[in-house]
PAMAR-752155 format. One record per residue (C-alpha): residue in one letter; y negated, z negated, x. Coordinates in steps of 0.1 Angstrom, whole numbers, padded with zeros to 4 digits, always signed. Layout:
BEGIN
aYZX
...
END
This chain:
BEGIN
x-1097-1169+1058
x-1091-1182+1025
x-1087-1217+1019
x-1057-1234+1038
x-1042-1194+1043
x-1030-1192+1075
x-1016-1164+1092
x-0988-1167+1117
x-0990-1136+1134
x-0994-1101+1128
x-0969-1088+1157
x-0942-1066+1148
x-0916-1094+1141
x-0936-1101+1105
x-0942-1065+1102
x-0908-1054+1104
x-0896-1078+1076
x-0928-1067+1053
x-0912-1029+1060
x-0875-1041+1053
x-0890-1053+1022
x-0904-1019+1009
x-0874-1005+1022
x-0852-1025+0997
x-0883-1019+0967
x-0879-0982+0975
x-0839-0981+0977
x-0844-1004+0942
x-0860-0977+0926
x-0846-0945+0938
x-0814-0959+0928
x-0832-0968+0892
x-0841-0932+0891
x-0802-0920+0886
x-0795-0906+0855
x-0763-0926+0841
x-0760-0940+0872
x-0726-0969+0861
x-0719-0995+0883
x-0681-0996+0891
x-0652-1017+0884
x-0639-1031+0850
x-0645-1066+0843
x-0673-1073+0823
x-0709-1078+0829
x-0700-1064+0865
x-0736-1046+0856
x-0754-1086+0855
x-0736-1092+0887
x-0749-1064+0905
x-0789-1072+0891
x-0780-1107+0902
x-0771-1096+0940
x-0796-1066+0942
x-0822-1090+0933
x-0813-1121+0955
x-0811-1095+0987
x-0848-1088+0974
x-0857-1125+0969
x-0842-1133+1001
x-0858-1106+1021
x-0895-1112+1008
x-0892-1151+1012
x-0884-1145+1047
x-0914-1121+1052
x-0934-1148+1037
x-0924-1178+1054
x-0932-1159+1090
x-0970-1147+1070
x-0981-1181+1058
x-0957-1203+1079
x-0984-1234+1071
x-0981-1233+1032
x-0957-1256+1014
x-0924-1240+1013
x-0923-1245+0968
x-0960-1228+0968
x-0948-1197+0989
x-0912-1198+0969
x-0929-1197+0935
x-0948-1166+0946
x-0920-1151+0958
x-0899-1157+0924
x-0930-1144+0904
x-0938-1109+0923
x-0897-1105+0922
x-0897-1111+0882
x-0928-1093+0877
x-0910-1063+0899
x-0882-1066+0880
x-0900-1067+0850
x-0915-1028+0860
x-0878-1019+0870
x-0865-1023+0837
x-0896-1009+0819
x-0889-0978+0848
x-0853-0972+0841
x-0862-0972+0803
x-0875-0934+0807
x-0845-0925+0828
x-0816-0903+0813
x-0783-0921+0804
x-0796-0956+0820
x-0803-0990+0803
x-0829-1013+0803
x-0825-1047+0786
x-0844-1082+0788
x-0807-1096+0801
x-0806-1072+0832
x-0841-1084+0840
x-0829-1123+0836
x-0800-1110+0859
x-0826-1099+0881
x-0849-1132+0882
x-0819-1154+0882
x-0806-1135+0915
x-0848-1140+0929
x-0841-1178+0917
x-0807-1188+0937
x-0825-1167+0968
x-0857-1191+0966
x-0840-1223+0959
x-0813-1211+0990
x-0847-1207+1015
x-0860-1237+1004
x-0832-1257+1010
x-0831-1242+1045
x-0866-1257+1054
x-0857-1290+1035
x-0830-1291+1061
x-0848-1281+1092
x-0879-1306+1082
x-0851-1337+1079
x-0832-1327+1110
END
């Protein structure tokens, strides 16, 4: 065991949210893989919204699978390593979409995509802040 790593369990409970998390990495990309692929509506920037909200459903379903794996780290430790594999993901999501037909890839979607990772960590963090004061 590495140094202060502890592992909570290794039932089905964690393993289940580990697979609902390469479910959503798999939907991510299949969905990056449509050519001209437009998100729909008319106001403007409805395409940041949508990176914002695909990316916070990612942020918030890999900080749960990562609070039940290393329950006995420090919730900002496992938070920041959450926010860094989402931006680093979302980082090879724009670089992906770049070679796809009729899509876009910009640094702003990928900001889009860390802020949404961001609000999703500092929501699960808040939730333990209020569950160790109550």
């Amino acid at each position: 065991m590495a140094e202060g790593v502890e592992i909570k369990r290794t039932g089905p409970g964690v393993q289940r949210r580990w697979l609902f998390v390469a479910g959503y990495v798999a939907l991510i990309f299949v969905l990056s893989a449509q050519p001209g692929l437009h998100v729909p509506g008319t106001f403007a920037y409805r395409d940041k919204v949508a990176h914002l909200l695909e990316y916070g459903g990612l942020g918030t379903l890999v900080w749960l699978a990562a609070r039940d794996t290393w329950p006995t780290q420090k919730p900002l430790n496992r938070a920041l390593l959450v926010l860094l594999a989402c931006m680093a993901l979302g980082a090879i999501d724009e670089k992906f979409q770049a070679g796809i037909p009729g899509r876009e890839s910009s640094v702003y979607d990928w900001l889009a995509d860390s802020t949404g990772a961001l609000v999703a960590q500092l929501w699960g963090l808040s939730r333990e802040m209020r569950r160790e004061v109550g």
